[in-house]
C-alpha positions as CSV (number, residue, x, y, z in Angstrom):
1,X,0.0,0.0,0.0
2,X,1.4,3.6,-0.9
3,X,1.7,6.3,1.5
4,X,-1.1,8.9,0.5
5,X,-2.7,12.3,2.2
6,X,-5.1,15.0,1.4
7,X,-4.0,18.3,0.8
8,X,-4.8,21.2,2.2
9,X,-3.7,24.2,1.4
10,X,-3.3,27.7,0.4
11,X,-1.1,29.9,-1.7
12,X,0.0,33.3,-1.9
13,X,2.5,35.2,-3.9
14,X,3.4,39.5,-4.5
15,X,1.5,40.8,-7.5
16,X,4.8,42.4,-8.4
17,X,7.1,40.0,-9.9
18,X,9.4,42.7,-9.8
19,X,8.7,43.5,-6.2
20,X,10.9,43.6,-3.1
21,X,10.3,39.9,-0.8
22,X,9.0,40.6,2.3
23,X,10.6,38.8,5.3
24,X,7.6,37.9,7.8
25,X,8.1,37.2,11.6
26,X,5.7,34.5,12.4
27,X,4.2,35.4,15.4
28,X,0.7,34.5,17.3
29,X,-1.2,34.9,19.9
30,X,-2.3,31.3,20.3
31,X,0.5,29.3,18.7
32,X,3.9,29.0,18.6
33,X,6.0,29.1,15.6
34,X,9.4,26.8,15.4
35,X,12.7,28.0,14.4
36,X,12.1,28.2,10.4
37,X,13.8,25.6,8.5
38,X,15.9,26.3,5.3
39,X,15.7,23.5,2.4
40,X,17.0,23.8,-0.8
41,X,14.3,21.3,-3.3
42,X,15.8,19.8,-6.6
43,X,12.3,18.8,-8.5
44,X,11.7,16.8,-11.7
45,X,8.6,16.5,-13.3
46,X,7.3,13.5,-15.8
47,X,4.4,13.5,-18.2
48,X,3.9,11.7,-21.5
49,X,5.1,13.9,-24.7
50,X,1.0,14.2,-24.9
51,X,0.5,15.5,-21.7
52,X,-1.4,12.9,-20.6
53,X,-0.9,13.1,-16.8
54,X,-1.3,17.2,-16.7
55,X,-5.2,15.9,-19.1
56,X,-6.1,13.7,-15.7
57,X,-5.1,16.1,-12.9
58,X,-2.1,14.4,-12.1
59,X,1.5,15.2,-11.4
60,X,4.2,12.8,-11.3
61,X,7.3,14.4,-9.9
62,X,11.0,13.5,-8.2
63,X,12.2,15.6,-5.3
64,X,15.8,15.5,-4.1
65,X,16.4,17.1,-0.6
66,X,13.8,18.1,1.9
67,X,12.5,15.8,4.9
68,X,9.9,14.1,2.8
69,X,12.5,13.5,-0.8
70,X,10.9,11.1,-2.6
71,X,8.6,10.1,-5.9
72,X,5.3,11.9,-5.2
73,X,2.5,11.8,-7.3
74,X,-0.6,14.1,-6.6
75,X,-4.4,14.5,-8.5
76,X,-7.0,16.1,-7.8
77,X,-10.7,14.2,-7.7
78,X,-13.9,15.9,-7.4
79,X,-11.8,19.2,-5.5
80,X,-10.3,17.0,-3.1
81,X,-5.8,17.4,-3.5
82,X,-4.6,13.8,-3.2
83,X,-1.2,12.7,-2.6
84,X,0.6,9.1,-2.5
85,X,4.7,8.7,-1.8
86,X,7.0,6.6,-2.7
87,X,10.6,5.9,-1.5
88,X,13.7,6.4,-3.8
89,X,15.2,3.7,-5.8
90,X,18.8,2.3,-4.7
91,X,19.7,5.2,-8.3
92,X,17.1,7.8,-7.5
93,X,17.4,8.2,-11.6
94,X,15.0,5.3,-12.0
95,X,12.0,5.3,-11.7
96,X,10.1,2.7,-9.2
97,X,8.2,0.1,-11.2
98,X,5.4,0.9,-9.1
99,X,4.7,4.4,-9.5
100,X,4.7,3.2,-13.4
101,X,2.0,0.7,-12.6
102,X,0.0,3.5,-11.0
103,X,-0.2,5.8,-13.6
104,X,0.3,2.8,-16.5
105,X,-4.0,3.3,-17.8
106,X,-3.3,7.1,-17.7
107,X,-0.4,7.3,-19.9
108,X,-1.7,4.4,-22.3
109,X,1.9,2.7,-22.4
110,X,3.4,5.9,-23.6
111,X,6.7,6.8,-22.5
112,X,7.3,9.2,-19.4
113,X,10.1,11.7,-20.1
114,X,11.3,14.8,-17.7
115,X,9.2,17.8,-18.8
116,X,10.0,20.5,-15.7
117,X,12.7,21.1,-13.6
118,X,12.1,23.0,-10.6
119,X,14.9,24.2,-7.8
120,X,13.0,25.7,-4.9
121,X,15.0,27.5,-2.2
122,X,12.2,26.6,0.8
123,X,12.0,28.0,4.2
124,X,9.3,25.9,5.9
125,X,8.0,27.2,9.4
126,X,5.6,25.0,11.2
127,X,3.5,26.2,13.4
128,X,2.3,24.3,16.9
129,X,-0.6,24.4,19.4
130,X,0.3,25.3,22.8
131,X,0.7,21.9,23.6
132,X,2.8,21.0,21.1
133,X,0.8,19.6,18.0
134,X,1.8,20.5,15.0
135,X,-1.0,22.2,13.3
136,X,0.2,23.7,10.1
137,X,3.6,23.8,8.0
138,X,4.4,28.0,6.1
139,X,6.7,27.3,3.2
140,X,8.1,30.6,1.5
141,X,9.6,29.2,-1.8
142,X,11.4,31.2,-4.2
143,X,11.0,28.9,-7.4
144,X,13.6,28.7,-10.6
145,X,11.4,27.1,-13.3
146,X,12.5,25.6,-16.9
147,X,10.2,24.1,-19.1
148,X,12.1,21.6,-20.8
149,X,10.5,21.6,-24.4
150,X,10.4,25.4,-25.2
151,X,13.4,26.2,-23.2
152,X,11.7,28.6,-21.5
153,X,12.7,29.9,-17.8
154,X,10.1,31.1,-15.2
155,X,10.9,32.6,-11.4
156,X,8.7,33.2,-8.8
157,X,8.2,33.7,-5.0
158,X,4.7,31.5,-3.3
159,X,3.7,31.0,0.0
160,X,2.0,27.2,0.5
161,X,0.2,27.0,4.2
162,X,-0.9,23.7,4.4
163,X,-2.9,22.2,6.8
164,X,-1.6,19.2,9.6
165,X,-3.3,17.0,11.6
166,X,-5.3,18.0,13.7
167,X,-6.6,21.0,11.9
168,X,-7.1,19.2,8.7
169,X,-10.1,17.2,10.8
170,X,-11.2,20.1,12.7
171,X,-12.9,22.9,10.5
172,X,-13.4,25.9,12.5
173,X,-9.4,25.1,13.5
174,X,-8.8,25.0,9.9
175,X,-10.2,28.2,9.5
176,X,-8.9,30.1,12.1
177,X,-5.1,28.7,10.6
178,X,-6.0,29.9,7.4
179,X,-7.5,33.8,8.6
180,X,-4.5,34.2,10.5
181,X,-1.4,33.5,8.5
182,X,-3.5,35.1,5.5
183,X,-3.5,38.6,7.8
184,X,-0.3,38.5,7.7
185,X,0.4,37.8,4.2
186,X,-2.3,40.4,3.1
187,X,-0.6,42.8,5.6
188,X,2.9,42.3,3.9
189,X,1.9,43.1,0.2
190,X,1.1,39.4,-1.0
191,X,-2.5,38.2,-2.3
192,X,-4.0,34.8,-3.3
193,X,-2.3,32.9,-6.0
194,X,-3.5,32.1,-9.4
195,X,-1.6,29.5,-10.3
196,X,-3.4,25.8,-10.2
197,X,0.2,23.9,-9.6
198,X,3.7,24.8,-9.5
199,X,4.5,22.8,-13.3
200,X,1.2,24.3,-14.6
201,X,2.8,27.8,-13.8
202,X,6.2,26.1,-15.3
203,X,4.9,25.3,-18.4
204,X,3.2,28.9,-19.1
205,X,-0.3,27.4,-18.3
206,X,-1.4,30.0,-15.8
207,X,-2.4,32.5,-17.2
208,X,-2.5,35.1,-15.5
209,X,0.7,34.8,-14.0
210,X,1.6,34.8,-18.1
211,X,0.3,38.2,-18.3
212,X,2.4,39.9,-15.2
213,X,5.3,38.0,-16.2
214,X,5.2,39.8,-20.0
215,X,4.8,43.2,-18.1
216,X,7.2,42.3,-15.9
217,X,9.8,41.6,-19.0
218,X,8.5,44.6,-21.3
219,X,9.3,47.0,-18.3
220,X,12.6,45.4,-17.7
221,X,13.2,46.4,-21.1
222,X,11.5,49.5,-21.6
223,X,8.9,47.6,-24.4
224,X,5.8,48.5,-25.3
225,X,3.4,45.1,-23.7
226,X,1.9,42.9,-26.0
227,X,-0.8,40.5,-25.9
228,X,0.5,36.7,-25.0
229,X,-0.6,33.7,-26.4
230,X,-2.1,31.1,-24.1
231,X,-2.4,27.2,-23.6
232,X,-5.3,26.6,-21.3
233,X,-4.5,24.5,-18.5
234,X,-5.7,20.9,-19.3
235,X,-7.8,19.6,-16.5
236,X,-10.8,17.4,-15.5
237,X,-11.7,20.0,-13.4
238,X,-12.2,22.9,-16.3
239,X,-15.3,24.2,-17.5
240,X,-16.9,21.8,-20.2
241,X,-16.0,23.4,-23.4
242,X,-19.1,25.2,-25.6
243,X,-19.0,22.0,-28.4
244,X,-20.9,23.4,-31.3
245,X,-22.4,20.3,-32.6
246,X,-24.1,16.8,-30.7
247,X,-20.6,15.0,-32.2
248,X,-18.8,17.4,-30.6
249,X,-20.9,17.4,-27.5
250,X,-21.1,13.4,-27.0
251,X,-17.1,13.8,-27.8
252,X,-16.4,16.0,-24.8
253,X,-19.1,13.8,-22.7
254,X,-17.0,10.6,-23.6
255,X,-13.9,12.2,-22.8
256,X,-14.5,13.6,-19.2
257,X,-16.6,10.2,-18.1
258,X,-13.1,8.6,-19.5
259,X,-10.6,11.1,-17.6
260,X,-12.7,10.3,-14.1
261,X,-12.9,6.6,-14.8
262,X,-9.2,6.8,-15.0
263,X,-9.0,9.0,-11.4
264,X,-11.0,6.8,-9.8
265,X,-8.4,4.1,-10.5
266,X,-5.6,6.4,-8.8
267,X,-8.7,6.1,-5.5
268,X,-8.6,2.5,-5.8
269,X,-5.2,1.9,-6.2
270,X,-4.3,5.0,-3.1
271,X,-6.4,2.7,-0.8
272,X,-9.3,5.2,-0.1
273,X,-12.3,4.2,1.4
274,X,-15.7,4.1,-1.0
275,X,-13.1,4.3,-4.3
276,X,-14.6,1.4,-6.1
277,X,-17.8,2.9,-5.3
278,X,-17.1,5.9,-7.3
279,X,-15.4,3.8,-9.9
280,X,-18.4,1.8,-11.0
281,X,-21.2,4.8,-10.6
282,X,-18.6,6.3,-13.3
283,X,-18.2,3.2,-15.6
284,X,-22.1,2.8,-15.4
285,X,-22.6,6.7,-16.0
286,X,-20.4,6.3,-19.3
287,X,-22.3,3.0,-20.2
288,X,-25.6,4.4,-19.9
289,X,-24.5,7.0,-22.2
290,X,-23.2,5.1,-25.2
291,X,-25.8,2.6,-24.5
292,X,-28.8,5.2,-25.2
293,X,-26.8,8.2,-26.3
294,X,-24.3,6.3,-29.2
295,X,-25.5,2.4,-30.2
296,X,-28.7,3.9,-31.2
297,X,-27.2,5.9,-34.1
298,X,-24.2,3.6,-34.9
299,X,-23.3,4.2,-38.9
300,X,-23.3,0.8,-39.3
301,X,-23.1,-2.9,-37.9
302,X,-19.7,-2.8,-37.6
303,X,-19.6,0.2,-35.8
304,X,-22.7,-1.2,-33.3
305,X,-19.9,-4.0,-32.5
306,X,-17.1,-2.3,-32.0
307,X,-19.5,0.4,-29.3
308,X,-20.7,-2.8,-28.1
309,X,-17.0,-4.2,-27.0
310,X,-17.1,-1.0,-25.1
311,X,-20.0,-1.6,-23.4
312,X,-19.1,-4.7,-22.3
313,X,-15.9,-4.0,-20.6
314,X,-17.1,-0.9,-18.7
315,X,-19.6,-4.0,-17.4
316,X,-16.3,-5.8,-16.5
317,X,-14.9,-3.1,-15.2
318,X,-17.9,-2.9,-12.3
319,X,-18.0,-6.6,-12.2
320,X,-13.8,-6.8,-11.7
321,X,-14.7,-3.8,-8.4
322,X,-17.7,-5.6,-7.4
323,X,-16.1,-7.4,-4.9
324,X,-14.2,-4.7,-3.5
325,X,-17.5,-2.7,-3.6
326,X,-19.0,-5.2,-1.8
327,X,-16.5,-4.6,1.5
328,X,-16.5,-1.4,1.3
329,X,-20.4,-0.9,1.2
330,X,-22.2,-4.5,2.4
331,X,-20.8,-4.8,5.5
332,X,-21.7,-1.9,6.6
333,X,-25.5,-2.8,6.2
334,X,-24.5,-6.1,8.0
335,X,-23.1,-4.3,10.6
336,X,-26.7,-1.8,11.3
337,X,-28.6,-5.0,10.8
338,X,-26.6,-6.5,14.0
339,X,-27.2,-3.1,15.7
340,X,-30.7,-3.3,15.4
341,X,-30.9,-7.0,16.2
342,X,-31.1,-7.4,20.1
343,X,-30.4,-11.4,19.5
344,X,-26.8,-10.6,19.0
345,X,-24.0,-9.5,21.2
346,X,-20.5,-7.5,20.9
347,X,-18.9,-10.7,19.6
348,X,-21.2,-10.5,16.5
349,X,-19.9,-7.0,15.7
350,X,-15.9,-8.0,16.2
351,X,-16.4,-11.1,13.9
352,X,-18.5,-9.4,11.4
353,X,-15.5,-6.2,11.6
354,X,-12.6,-9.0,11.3
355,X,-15.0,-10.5,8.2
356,X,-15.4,-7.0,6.5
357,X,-11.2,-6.3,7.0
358,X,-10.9,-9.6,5.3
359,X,-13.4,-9.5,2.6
360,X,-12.0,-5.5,2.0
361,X,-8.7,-6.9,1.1
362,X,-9.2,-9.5,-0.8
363,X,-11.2,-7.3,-2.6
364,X,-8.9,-4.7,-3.0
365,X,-6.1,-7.4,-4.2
366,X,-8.6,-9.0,-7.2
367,X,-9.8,-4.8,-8.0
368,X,-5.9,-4.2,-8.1
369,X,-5.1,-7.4,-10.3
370,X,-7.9,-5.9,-12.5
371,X,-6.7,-2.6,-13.3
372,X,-3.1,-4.4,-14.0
373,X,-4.7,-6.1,-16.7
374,X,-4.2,-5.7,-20.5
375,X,-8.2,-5.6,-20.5
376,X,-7.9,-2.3,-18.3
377,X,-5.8,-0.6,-20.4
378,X,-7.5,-2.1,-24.2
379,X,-10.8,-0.3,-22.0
380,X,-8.9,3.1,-21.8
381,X,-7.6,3.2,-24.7
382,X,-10.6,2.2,-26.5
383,X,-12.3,5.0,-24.9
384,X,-9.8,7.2,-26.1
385,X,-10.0,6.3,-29.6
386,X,-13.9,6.7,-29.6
387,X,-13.5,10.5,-28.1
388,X,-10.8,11.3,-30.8
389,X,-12.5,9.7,-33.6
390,X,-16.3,9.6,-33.0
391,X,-18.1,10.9,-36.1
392,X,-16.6,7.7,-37.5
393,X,-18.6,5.4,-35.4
394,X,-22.4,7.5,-35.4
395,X,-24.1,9.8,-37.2
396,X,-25.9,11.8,-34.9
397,X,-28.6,14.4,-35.4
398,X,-26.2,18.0,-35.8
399,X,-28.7,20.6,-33.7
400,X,-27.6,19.4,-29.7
401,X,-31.0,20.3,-28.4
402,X,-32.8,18.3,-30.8
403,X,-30.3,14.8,-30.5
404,X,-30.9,15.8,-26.8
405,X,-34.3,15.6,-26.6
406,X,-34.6,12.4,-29.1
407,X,-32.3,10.4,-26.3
408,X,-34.9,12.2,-23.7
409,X,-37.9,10.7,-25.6
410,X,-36.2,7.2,-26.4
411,X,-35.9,6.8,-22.4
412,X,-38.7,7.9,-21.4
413,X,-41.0,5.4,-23.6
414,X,-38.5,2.7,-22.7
415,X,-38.7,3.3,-19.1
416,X,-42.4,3.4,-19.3
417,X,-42.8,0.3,-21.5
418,X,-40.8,-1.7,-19.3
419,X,-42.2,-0.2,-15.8
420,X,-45.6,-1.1,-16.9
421,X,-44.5,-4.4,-18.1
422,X,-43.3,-5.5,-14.9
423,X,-46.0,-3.8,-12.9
424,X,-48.4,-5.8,-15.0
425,X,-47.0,-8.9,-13.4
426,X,-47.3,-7.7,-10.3
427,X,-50.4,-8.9,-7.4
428,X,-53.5,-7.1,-7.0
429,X,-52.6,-7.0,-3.3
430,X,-49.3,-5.8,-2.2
431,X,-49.2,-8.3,0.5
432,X,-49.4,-10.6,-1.8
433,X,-45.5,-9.9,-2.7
434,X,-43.4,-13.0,-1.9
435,X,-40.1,-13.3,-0.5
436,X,-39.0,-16.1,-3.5
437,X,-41.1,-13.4,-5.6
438,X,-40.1,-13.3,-9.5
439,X,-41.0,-9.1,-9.7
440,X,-37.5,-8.4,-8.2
441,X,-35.7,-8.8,-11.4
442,X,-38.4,-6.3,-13.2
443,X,-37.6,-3.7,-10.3
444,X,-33.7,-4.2,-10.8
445,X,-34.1,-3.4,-14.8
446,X,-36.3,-1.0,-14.3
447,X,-34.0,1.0,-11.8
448,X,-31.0,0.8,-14.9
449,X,-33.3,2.2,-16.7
450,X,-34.0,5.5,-14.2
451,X,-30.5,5.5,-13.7
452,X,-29.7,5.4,-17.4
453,X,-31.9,8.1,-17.9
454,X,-30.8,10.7,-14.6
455,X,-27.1,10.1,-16.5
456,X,-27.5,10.5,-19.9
457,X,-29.7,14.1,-19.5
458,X,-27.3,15.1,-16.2
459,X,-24.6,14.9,-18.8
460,X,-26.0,16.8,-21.3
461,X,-27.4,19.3,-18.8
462,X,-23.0,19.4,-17.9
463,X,-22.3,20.1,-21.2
464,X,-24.3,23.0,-21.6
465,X,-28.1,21.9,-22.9
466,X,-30.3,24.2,-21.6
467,X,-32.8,21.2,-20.5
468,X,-36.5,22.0,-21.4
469,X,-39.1,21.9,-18.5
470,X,-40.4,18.6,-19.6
471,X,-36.7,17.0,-19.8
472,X,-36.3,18.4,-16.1
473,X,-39.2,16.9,-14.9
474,X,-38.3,13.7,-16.3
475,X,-34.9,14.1,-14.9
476,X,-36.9,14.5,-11.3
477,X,-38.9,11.7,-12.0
478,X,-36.0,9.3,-12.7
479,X,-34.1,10.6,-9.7
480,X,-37.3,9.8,-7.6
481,X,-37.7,6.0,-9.0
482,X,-34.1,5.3,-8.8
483,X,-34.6,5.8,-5.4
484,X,-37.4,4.4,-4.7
485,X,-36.2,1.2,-6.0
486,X,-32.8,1.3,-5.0
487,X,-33.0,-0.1,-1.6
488,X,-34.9,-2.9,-2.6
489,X,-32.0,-3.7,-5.1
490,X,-29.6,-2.5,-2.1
491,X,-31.3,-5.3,0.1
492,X,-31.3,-7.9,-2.2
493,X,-28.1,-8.0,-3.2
494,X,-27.3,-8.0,0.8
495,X,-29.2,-11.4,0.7
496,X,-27.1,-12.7,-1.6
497,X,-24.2,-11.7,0.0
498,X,-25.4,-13.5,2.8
499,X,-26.3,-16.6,1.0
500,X,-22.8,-16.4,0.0
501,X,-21.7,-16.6,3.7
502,X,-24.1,-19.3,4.2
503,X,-22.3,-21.7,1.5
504,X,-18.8,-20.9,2.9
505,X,-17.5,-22.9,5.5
506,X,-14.6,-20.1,6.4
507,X,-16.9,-17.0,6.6
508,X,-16.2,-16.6,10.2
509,X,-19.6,-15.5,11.5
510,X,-22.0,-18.3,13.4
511,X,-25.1,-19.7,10.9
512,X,-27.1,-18.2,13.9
513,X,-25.9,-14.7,13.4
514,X,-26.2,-15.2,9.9
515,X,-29.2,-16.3,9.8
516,X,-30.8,-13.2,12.2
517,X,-29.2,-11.3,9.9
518,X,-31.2,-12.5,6.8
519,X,-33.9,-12.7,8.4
520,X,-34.3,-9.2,9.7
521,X,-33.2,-8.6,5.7
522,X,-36.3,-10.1,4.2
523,X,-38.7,-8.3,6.6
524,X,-37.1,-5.0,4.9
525,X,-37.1,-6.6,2.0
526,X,-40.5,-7.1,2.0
527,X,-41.8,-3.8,3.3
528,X,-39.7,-2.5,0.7
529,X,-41.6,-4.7,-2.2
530,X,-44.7,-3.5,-0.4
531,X,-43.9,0.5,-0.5
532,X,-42.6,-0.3,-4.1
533,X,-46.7,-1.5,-5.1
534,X,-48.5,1.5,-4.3
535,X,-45.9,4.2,-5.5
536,X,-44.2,3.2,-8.4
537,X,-47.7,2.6,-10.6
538,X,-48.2,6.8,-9.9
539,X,-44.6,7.4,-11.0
540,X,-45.0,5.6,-14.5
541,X,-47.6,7.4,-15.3
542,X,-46.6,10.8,-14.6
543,X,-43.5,9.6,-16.4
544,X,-45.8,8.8,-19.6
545,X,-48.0,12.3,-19.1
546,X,-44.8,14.5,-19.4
547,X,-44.7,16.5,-22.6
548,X,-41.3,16.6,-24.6
């Protein structure tokens, strides 16, 4: 397992690029403030000659000197700064087979060459509590920047405050840190920072930084300023571009579902809790929407099959997590259903805690094995070649609002077709619902299909479809049946987990507890199918009733 941490900081820098440095005296009321310490920082930076690290948020980089020297890698997922470490190799020049295997779906198998150096004179001051704990670090850096492609050279002075434990975990702490060291900084001259990351400054991707840096070199030599030039900063995290036709729109849609698909591999493979959760939510978020949004207008049969490949190994890819999915989120209902069952005792709990440690990581080893695999990366790449080369594969409808709204109408008469269907076969009587009852499997398809649809039209609501009030209220409606049905499905698929336990001889919890557990399961089970009989019919036919 690699070292990781979140991130927490702040930056500041002087407007000026030409301006004098301040020297602040760290001083406070509350804290104390050691003895700064004086590093000097010798950083490399890797990417692909694509960029394909800086396009998923990521930067891979080597630091020599400093307490923490090391192979670092850090991305950002949904605003969160991750960070994992590794150690150096015996020749700190190579690079550790590992970090490779980390980032190996990201860069595609291309190769990783040095793209920024950075030498950072650091004075890091970290501040304590009265008793002692360490509660935040101050770095002033003065920063020499080349980018090694265009040759180019970049200086500048930051101030990173970045938040320790135990303010990280404690928000009105947190905030109070952050107020007070920003007084002072505000007080000597220096502001908030624009820039994202120190190699997206390197590489002249901030831009306004870009623009003081030109004044700053026209005054130096008494030129007139000119406009600059700029490369946006590629990120998951940017504004969806304004695509101009539904190719162009389903292009961008593909490629951002793809980019997160790939972060949430960096989760897994960091160790964090709920990781494969996220992963398969996005794999079925970017199956829904070449499902209903690209198979239907495939060019040809050829084209069908090769969308279809795709399709089936984003279903691997939450099959391969499943297990780890199942540690991560089952247990947890096991362990509320022994909460709320006064038959069972505090032994129950530890064997059921030393069961979900045990199931976790064998589920973490076979999700791990997964995204090792050749059928991982043929996935990503796949993906990749769709985004770049999709007009080749549909032929799509060119006004976005009216390829929107066909997708809208194709769901919503599925959806309805198949909800009725199912409720058809339904009793008269709700408690007429059986626990072996055959409905559970219409209830399961019929959530894909709410889900399917809350996806596809969130998606194109992201990238910039002004949805019409009928889309939005089928949008709400889908939102409200996924719902609904979803802790049914939730349920069941805790009963089979515990049929699972019943058929293993090393599960490790009593058939007593096991049983009380399922038990209690199919009494919520069947309320559930119950509460499912008198609301869903209403549903489906508002569903049918809204006007497109």
């Amino acid at each position: 397992m690699v070292a990781h941490h979140l991130e927490v900081e702040r930056k500041y820098e002087l407007a000026d690029l030409g301006g004098q440095a301040p020297v602040i005296a760290w001083q406070f009321e509350s804290w104390i403030a050691d003895t700064p310490v004086v590093e000097e920082l010798d950083a490399t930076y890797f990417d692909t000659p694509q960029g394909q690290l800086a396009a998923h948020s990521l930067a891979l980089r080597r630091r020599l000197g400093g307490y923490d020297e090391g192979w670092h890698i850090k991305f950002d997922v949904s605003g969160d700064r991750h960070e994992v470490s590794f150690s150096l190799a015996e020749n700190p020049e190579d690079m550790p087979e590992d970090i490779r295997r980390f980032v190996r779906v990201l860069t595609a198998g291309s190769v990783l060459e040095p793209r920024v150096g950075l030498a950072t004179h650091r004075s890091r001051t970290v501040i304590r509590s009265s008793d002692g704990q360490a509660l935040a670090e101050i770095c002033d850096d003065r920063v020499q920047a080349l980018d090694y492609a265009t040759g180019v050279e970049r200086a500048w002075q930051e101030w990173e405050i970045e938040l320790l434990e135990p303010a990280q975990s404690d928000a009105n702490l947190a905030h109070k840190v952050f107020s007070t060291v920003e007084e002072l900084l505000l007080a000597a001259g220096a502001g908030p920072s624009s820039s994202p990351a120190k190699i997206a400054r390197a590489l002249g991707k901030d831009a306004e930084f870009e623009r003081r840096r030109e004044t700053h070199l026209k005054q130096s030599e008494g030129l007139p300023e000119q406009g600059v030039e700029l490369s946006p900063v590629a990120s998951a995290d940017a504004v969806w571009r304004d695509p101009a036709t539904s190719v162009d729109m389903l292009a961008e849609i593909v490629n951002r579902y793809s980019i997160e698909l790939g972060q949430a591999d960096l989760l897994v493979r960091a160790g964090l809790p709920d990781s494969s959760h996220q992963g398969r939510v996005i794999a079925r978020q970017l199956r829904s929407v070449l499902a209903f949004m690209a198979v239907p207008y495939a060019k040809d049969e050829q084209a069908k099959a090769q969308l279809q490949t795709i399709l089936g190994g984003l279903k691997t890819y939450a099959s391969e997590l499943e297990q780890h999915r199942n540690g991560e989120l089952i247990l947890p209902m096991a362990q509320l259903g022994l909460a709320r069952t006064q038959l069972l005792g505090d032994k129950d709990l530890a064997e059921l805690a030393h069961l979900e440690q045990e199931q976790t990581q064998e589920g973490l080893v076979s999700a791990m094995t997964y995204l090792d695999s050749s059928q991982r990366l043929n996935l990503q790449q796949s993906l990749r070649d769709l985004q770049k080369d999709l007009d080749r594969f549909v032929d799509l409808p060119a006004q976005r609002e009216k390829y929107s709204a066909k997708v809208a109408r194709r769901l919503q008469k599925k959806m309805v077709k198949q909800g009725l269907k199912a409720v058809k076969a339904w009793p008269d009587s709700a408690g007429d619902f059986a626990v072996t009852t055959a409905y559970d499997d219409g209830v399961h398809d019929l959530r894909k299909l709410a889900k399917a649809t809350r996806y596809c039209l969130t998606a194109c609501a992201d990238a910039g479809i002004s949805l019409s009030e009928g889309q939005e209220t089928l949008l709400k409606s889908a939102r409200l049946l996924q719902a609904e049905l979803g802790k049914l499905t939730d349920e069941l698929t805790f009963l089979d987990w515990l049929k699972g336990l019943n058929e293993s001889s090393t599960a490790g919890l009593s058939p007593f507890t096991v049983g009380c557990l399922a038990g209690r399961s199919e009494h919520v089970a069947q309320k559930l199918r119950e509460s499912i009989h008198s609301s869903v019919p209403p549903v489906l036919q508002k569903i049918r009733s809204i006007d497109l």
